[in-house]
C-alpha positions in Angstrom: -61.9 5.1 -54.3 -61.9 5.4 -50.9 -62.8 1.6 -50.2 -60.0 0.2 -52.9 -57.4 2.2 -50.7 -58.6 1.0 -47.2 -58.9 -2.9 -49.1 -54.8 -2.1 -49.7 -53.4 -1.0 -46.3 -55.5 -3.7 -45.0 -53.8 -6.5 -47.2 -50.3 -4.8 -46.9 -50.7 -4.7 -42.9 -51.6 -8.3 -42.9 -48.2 -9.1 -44.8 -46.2 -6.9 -42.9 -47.9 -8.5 -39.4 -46.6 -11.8 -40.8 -43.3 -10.7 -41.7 -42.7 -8.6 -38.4 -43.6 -12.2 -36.5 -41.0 -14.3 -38.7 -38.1 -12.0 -38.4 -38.7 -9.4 -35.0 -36.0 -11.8 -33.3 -33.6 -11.2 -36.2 -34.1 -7.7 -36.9 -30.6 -5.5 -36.1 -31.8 -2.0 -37.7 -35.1 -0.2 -38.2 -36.6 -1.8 -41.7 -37.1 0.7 -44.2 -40.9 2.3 -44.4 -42.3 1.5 -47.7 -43.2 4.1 -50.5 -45.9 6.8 -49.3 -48.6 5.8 -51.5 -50.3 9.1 -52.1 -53.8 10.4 -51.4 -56.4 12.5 -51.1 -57.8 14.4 -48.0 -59.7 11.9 -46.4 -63.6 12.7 -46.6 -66.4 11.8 -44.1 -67.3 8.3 -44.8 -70.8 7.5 -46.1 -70.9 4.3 -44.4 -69.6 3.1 -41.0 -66.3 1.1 -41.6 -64.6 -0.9 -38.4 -60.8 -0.5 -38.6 -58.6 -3.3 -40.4 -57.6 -6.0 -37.6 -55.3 -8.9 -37.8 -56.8 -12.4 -37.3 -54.5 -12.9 -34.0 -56.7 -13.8 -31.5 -56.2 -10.9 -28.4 -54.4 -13.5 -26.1 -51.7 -13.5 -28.9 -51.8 -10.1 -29.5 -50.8 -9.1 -26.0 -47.4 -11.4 -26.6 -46.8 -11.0 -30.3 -48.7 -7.9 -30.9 -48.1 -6.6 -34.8 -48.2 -2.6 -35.4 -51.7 -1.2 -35.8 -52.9 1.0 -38.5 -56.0 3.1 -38.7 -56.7 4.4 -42.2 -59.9 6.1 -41.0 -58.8 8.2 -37.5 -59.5 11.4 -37.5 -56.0 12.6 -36.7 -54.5 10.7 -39.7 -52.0 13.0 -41.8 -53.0 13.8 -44.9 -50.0 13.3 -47.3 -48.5 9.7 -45.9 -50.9 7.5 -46.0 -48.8 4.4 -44.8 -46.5 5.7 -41.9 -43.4 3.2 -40.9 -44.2 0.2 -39.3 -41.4 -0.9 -36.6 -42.0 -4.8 -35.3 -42.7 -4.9 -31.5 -39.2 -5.9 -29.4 -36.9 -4.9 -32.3 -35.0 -1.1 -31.4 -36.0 1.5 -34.2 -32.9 3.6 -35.4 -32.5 6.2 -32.1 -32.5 3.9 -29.1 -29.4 2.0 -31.5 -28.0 5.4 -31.8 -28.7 6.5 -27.8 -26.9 2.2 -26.8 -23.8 2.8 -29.2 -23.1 6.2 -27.4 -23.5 5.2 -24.2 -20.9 2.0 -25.1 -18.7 4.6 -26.2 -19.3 7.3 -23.2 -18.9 3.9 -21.0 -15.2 3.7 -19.2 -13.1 1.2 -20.6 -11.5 -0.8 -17.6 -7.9 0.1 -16.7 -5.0 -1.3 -14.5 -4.4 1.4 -12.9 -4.0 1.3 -9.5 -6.2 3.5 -7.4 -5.5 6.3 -5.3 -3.3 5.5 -2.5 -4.1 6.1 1.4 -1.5 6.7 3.9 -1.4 6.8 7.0 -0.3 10.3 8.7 3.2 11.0 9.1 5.2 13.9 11.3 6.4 16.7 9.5 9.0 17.2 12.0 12.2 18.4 9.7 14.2 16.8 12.3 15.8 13.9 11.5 15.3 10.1 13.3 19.4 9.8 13.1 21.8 12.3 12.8 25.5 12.1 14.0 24.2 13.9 17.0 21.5 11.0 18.0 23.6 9.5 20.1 25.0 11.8 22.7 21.5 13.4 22.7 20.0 10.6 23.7 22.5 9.4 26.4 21.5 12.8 27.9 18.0 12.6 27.5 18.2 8.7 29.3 20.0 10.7 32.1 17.3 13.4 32.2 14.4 10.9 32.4 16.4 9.0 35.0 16.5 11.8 37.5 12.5 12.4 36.5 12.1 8.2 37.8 14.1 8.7 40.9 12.4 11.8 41.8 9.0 9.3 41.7 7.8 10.5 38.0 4.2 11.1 36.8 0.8 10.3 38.3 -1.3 7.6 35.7 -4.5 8.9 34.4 -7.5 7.1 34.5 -7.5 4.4 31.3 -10.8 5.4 30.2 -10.1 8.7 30.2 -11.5 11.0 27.6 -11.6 15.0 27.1 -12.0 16.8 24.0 -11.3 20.7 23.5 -12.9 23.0 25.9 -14.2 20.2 28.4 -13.0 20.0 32.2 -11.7 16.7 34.0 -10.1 16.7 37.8 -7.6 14.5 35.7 -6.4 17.5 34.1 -4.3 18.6 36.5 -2.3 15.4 36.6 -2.0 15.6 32.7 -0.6 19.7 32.9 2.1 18.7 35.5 3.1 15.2 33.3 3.1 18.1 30.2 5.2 20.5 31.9 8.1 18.0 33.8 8.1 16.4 29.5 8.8 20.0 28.0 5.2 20.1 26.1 3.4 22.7 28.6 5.9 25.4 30.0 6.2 24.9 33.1 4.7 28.0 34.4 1.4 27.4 32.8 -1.7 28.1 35.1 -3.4 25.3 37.3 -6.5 24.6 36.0 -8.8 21.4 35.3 -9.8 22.9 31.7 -9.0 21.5 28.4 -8.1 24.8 27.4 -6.3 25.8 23.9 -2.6 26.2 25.4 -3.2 22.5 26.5 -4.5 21.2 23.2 -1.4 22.2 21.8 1.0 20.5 24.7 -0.9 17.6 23.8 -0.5 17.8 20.2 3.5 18.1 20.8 3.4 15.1 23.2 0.9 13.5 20.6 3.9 14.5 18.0 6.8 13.0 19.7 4.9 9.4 20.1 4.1 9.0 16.7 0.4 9.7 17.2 -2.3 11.6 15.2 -2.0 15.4 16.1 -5.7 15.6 17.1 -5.0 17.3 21.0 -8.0 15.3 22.6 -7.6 13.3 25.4 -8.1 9.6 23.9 -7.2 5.4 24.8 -4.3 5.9 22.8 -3.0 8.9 24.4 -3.6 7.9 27.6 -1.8 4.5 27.2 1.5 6.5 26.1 0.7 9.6 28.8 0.6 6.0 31.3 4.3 4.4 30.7 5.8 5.0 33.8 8.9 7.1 33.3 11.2 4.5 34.2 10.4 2.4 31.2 10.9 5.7 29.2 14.6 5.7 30.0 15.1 2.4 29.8 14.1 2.8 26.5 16.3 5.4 25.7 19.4 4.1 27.2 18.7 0.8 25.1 18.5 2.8 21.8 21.9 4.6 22.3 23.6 1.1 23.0 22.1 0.1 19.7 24.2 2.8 18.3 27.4 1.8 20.1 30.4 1.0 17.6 28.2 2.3 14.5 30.4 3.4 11.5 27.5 4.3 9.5 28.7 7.5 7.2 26.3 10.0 7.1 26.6 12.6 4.4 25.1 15.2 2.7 22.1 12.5 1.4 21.2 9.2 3.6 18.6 7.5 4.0 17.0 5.8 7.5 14.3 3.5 8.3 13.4 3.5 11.9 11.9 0.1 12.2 9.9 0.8 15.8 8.2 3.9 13.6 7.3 2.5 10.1 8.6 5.3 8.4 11.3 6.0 6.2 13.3 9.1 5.7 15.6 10.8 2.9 17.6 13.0 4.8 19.4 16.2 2.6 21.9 18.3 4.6 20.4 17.2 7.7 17.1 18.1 7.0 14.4 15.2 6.3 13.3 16.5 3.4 10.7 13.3 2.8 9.3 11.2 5.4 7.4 8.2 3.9 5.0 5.7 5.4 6.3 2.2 5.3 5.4 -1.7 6.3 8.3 -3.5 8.4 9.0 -6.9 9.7 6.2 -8.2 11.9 7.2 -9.8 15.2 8.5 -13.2 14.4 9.5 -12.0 11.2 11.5 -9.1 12.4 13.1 -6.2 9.9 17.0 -6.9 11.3 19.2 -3.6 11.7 21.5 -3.3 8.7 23.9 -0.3 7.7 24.7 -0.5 3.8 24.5 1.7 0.8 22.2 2.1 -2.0 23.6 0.7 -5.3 21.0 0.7 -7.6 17.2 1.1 -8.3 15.2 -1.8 -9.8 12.1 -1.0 -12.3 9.9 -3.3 -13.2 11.9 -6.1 -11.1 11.2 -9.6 -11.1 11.1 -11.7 -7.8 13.3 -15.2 -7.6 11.6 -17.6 -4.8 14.2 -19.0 -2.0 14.2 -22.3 -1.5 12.3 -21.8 2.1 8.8 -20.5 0.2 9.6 -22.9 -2.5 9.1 -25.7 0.2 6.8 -24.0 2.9 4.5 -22.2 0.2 4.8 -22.9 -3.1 4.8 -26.7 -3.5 1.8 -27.5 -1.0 -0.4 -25.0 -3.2 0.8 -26.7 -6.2 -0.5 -30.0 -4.6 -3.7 -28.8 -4.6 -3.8 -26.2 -7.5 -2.1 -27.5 -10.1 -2.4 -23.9 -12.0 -0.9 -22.1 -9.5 1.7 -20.4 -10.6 0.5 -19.7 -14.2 -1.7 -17.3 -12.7 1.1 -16.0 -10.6 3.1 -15.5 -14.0 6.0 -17.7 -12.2 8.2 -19.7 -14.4 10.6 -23.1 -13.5 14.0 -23.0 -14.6 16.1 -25.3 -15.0 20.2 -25.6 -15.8 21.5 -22.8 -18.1 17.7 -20.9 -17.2 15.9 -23.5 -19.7 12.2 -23.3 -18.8 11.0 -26.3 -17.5 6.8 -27.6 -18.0 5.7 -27.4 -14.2 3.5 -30.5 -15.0 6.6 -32.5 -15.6 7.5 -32.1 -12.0 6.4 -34.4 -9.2 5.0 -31.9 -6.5 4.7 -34.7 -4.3 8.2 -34.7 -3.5 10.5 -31.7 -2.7 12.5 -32.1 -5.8 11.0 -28.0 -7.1 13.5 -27.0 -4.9 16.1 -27.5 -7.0 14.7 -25.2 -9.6 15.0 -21.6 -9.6 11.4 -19.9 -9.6 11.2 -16.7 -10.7 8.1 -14.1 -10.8 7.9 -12.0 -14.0 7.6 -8.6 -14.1 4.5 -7.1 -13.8 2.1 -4.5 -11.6 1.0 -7.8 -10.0 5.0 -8.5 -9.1 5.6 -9.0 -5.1 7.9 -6.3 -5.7 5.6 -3.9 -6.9 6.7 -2.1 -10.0 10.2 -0.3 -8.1 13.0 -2.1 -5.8 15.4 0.0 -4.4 19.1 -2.2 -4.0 21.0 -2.1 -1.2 23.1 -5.3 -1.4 23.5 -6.4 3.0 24.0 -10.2 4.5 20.1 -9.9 5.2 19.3 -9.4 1.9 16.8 -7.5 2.9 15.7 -3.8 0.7 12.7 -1.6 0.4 10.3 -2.1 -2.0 7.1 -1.1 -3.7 3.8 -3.7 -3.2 0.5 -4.4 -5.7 -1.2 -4.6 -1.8 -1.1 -1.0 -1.2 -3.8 -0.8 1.9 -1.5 -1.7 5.1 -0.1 1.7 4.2 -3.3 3.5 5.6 -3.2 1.6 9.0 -1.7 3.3 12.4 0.1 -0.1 13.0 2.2 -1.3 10.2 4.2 -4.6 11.4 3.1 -7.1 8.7 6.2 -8.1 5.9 8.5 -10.5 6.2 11.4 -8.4 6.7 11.7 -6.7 3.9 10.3 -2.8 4.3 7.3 -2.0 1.9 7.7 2.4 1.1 4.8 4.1 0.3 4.9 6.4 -2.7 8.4 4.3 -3.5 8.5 6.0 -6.9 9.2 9.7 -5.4 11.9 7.9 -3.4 13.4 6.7 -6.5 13.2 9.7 -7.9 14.8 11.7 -5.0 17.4 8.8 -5.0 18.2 9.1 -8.9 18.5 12.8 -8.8 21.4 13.8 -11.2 21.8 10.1 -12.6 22.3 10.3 -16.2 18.6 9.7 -18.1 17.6 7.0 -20.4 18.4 10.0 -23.8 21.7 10.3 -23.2 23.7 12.6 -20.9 21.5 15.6 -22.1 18.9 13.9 -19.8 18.3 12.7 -16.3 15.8 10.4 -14.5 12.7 12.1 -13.4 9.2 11.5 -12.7 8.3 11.5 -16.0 11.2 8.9 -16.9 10.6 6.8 -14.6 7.1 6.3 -15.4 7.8 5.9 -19.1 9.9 2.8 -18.8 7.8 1.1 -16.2 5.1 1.4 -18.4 7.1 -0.8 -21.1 7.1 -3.5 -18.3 10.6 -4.1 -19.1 13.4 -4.8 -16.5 15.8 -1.7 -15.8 18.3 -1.8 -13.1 19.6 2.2 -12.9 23.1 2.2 -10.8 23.6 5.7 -8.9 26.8 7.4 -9.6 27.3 8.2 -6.5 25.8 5.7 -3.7 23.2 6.9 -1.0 24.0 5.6 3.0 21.1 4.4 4.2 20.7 2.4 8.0 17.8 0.7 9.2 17.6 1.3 12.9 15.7 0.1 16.3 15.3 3.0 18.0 11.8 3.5 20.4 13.6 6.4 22.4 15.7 8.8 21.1 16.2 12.5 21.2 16.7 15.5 18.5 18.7 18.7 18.8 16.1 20.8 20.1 15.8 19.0 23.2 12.8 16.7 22.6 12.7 13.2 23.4 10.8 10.8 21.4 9.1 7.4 21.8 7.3 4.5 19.4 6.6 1.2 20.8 8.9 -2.0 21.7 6.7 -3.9 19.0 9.6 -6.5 18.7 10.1 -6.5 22.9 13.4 -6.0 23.2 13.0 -2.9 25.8 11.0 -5.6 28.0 11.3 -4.1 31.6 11.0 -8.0 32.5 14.6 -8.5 31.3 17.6 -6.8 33.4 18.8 -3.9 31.2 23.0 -3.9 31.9 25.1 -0.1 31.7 25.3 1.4 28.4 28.7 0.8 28.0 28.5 -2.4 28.6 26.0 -4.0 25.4 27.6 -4.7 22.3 28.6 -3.3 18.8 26.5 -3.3 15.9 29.5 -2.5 13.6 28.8 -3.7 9.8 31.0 -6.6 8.3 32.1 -6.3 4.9 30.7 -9.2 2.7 33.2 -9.5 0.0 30.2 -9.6 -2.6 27.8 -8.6 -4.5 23.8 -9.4 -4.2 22.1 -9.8 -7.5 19.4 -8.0 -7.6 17.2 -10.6 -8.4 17.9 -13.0 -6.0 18.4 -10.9 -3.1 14.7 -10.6 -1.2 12.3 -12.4 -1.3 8.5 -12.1 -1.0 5.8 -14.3 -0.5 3.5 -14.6 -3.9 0.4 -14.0 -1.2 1.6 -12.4 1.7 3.7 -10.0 0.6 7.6 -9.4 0.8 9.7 -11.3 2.7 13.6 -11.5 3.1 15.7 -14.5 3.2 16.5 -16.1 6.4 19.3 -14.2 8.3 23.1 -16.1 7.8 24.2 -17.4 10.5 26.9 -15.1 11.9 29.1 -15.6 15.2 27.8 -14.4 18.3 28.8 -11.1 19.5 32.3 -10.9 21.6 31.2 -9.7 25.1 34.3 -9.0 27.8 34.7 -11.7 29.9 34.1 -9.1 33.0 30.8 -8.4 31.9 27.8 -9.7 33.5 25.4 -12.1 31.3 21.9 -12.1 31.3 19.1 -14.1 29.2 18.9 -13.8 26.0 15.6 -10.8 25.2 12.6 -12.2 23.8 12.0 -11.1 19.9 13.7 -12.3 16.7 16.3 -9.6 16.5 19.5 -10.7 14.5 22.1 -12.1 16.5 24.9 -9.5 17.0 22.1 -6.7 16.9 20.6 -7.3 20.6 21.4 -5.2 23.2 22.3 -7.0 26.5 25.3 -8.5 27.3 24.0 -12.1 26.4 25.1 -16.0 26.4 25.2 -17.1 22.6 21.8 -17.7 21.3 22.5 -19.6 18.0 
């Protein structure tokens, strides 16, 4: 009996071996066992029996090795008789069950942008601008002009460094800087030592240059702690002439963007109640000084292309990337906004200029997802960006005019506050709105009831009510100490000139599809009137607007 059952599995392995080779490749689940033959307890053979083996020769085996079966081992069970034979490569039923969970457990991939890094920010409730700024500062740049007659402050060694707690001969020189500057009180003890009321001193001096608050001794502290005080009231004389003939209406909300800083501010009963991190004009693409009001806010804007990038950017890459702006999402319109096959144009003349090119909207936009509307002859407006990472850098001079705002969507916000919502007058915009309707993708323009003031301004010295004076760099060089700086009273006006019209919305910045925002080229405007009994001097270096520079200078343009 015993022998017609081995002679059975042995046969029905040998099938199964063949099968398993045919279709292992093709198997999906695990097959289906067949039916338990039943059987006895296995008894001590009476003779000696080798176990069934396939005919595959071992150097197959090892590749295309079939399941083994051993009707005669000792540890066989003794009701199945066959157990369930799985072909070697092909997952049985629980590693398919362990791969489908993990392809659910896996993330699906998502758009959203990650978590954003900013750079540090004061959280000095004092405001940049106030209607104060200017007479402060005219007696600040008086202060500071009695500090560089009386010879002003010893320069520390450039190398300099002293953390907390450690002693430097230097020191000394750094106390009595701290102490003439109002950080150290003036009747703080002599002493060579690092010591905690000095880390604080340095933290307030570190505070009013737009530095990290760390209170060690480092380069950049040392290169501010080294401009000799004569350049600090040049500075702050020429940032009150800026101001000179400004009509700008302050009220109860406005908002400012100091250029020289980065930042921008929303100012609430003269209180900055948020201070943002933002990206300005670089250099030779300066962020002109503008005083206009806030009309509307943008979501999900779309970006129109000026003919300057249409011709400096856009047609050269089309030249040599023919699919260019498919993958930018930018479309070619023609008369009455038909849209027009860009492989119907010939790129290898100019004649895409005489199109209209406009971006779709899109979390890939130049604009970023929010533009805040502020119609000016610069066109220029703040905006949000898809290239989020300049925002985390100490030094953020890198648009094209235009100024980038970190976290742009609480600025919205703040700036919508009270604005009828999108359910009716029962409802206003908030957070929560806001994000709703740019997640539709769909183009809103919101118009404020009541429009915000907002100014952008060029001010690297300027001083606060409580007596401080504060400093950023000339990034755009128009503090040079190499050009002669004339009286106060004697620089020009930067008083705004009414256009007569509106911007659209859409065509009022513009922003390069790889660099970033950008703003249009600035109008030509007449120079500024300067008296005939005023002395003349060259024109400063940087690309500040003309009318906006503050020297009594020949006509530039």
């Amino acid at each position: 009996m015993l022998s017609r059952h081995v002679l059975f599995v042995t046969a029905l392995c040998a099938s199964l071996s063949a099968l398993a080779v045919a279709t292992g490749a093709m198997a999906q689940d695990a097959p289906v066992p067949p039916k338990p033959v039943p059987s006895k307890p296995l008894a001590k053979p009476r003779i000696k029996a080798e176990p069934a083996r396939s005919e595959t020769p071992k150097s197959e085996a090892s590749t295309n090795e079939a399941p083994r079966l051993d009707p005669l081992a000792a540890s066989a069970p003794a009701t199945p008789a066959v157990q369930a034979i799985v072909p070697v490569g092909t997952p049985d039923a629980g590693t398919l069950a362990k791969e489908a969970a993990s392809k659910e457990a896996a993330p699906k991939k998502s758009r959203e942008l990650p978590p954003l890094v900013v750079a540090r920010v004061s959280a000095d409730p004092a405001p940049t601008l106030s209607p104060a700024t200017f007479l402060d500062t005219l007696k600040m740049a008086d202060r500071y002009q009695a500090m560089a007659d009386a010879g002003g402050w010893a320069s520390l060694p450039p190398g300099l460094v002293v953390k907390a707690g450690a002693r430097d001969p230097a020191i000394l020189a750094l106390r009595k800087h701290l102490a003439l500057v109002g950080d150290l009180p003036a009747d703080a003890p002599a002493s060579d030592l690092l010591d905690a009321p000095l880390v604080a001193a340095v933290k307030s001096f570190q505070a009013r240059h737009g530095l990290p608050e760390t209170g060690l001794i480092g380069r950049q502290t040392v290169a501010a702690l080294n401009v000799p005080a004569a350049t600090r009231q040049r500075q702050l004389a020429a940032s009150a002439a800026r101001q000179i003939g400004s009509t700008f209406a302050f009220g109860d909300r406005y908002v400012v963007v100091n250029i020289p800083s980065a930042t921008v501010e929303a100012v609430e009963r003269g209180v900055v109640v948020r201070r943002y991190v933002a990206v300005v004009g670089k250099p030779d693409k300066a962020t002109p000084r503008i005083e206009a009001r806030i009309t509307d806010v943008n979501l999900n804007p779309t970006w129109t292309l000026p003919v300057s990038i249409i011709k400096k950017e856009i047609i050269p890459k089309m030249r040599k990337d023919p699919g260019y702006l498919a993958r930018e999402r930018i479309r070619i319109l023609g008369p009455g906004g038909v849209e027009v096959d860009p492989t119907t144009l010939d790129w290898a003349s100019e004649k895409a200029a005489n199109y209209t090119l406009r971006q779709d909207s899109g979390l890939d936009n130049s604009l970023g997802q929010v533009r805040i509307d502020m119609p000016n002859k610069q066109a220029v407006y703040m905006h949000d960006t898809p290239s989020k990472s300049l925002f985390a850098r100490e030094v953020r001079f890198h648009s094209h005019g235009c100024v980038r705002v970190a976290q742009v969507k609480e600025l919205a916000g703040w700036l919508l506050e009270g604005t009828p919502g999108p359910n009716g007058g029962a409802s206003t915009w908030g957070p929560m709105e806001i994000e709703s309707h740019i997640a539709t993708n769909e183009r809103l323009d919101i118009k404020l009831p009541k429009q915000i003031p907002v100014t952008f301004v060029y001010l690297t010295g300027y001083a606060t009510p409580d007596g401080r004076a504060h400093f950023r760099d000339d990034i755009y060089g128009i503090d040079s100490p190499a050009v002669p700086m004339p009286e106060v009273a004697t620089t020009g006006s930067i008083t705004p000139r009414p256009t007569g019209r509106t911007i659209k919305p859409a065509a009022a910045g513009i922003v390069s599809p790889q660099a970033g925002p950008v703003r249009t080229a600035t109008p030509k405007v007449a120079p500024p009137k300067v008296a005939p009994a005023l002395p003349t001097g060259p024109v400063p270096p940087g690309p500040i607007p003309p009318g906006s520079i503050p020297f009594a200078a020949s006509p530039a343009r």
